[in-house]
DOTIFI-388633 format. One record per residue: x, y, z of N, C-alpha, C in turn; residue in three letters. Coordinates in pm, whole numbers, plus 50000, padded with zeros to 5 digits. Layout:
# residues N
XYZXYZXYZALA...
END
This chain:
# residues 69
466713218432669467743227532718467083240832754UNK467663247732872466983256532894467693270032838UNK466583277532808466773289032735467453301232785UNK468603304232780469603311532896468663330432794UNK468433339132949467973355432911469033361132941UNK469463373332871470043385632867469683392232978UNK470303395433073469883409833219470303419533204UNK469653428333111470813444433029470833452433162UNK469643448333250469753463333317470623460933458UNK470853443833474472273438533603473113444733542UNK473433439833431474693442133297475313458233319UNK474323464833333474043484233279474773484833470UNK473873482133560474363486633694475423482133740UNK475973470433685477043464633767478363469933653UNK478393473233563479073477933460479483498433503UNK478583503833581478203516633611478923514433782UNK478523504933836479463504333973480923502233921UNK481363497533839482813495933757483553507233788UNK482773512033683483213525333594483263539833700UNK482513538633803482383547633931483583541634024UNK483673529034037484603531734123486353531634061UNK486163531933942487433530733884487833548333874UNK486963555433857486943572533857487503574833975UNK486463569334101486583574634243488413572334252UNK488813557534254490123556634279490963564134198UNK491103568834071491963578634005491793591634079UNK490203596834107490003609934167491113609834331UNK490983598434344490843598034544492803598334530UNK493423591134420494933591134394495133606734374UNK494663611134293495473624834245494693638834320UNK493833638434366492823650734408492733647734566UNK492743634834632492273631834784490993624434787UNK490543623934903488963614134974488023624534891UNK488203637034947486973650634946486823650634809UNK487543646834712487083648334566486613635334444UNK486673624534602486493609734546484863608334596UNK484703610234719483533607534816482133604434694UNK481433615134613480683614634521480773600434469UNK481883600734346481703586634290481713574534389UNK482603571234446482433564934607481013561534611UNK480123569634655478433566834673478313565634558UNK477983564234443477403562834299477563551134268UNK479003545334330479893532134281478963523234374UNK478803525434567478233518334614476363519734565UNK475813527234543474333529134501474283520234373UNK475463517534303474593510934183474913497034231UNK476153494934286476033475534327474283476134400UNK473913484234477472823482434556471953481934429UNK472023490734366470643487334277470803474734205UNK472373468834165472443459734078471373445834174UNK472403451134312471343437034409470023436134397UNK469423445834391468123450334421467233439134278UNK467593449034196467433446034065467583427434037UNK468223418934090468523406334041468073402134169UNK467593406234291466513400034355465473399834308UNK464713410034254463533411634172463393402034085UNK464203398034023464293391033871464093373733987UNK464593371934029464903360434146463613354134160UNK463013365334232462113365334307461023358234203UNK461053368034081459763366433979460153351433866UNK461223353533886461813333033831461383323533863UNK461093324634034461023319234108459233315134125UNK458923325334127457043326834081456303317633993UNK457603320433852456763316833721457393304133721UNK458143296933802458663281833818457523275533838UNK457263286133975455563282334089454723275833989UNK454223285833892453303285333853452993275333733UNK454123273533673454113265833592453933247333617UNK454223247133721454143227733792453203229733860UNK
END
């Protein structure tokens, strides 16, 4: 059986895109766009890093599969 890993730091960014865009929409309801915009980018920058981040991991899975057969 294969041995399932923990991804704290997908976990951490995609948990942080949450939490940003759940702000942005309370900010963007009661304040407008001009006081949402910030979290808005923070919310989209961390899905990007989350992508980023679990391509990397992909990528290097994918390596040590290589290498192993």
């Amino acid at each position: 059986m294969k041995k399932q890993r923990k991804h704290p730091m997908e976990i951490l960014w995609i948990c942080m895109s949450a939490m940003c865009l759940i702000i942005a929409i309370i900010r963007h309801v009661r304040y407008g766009f001009d006081e949402a915009t910030a979290m808005y980018v923070f919310s989209v920058i961390s899905v990007l890093m989350y992508l980023w981040r679990r391509h990397l991991r992909q990528k290097e899975e994918k390596e040590d599969n290589g290498k192993l057969q």
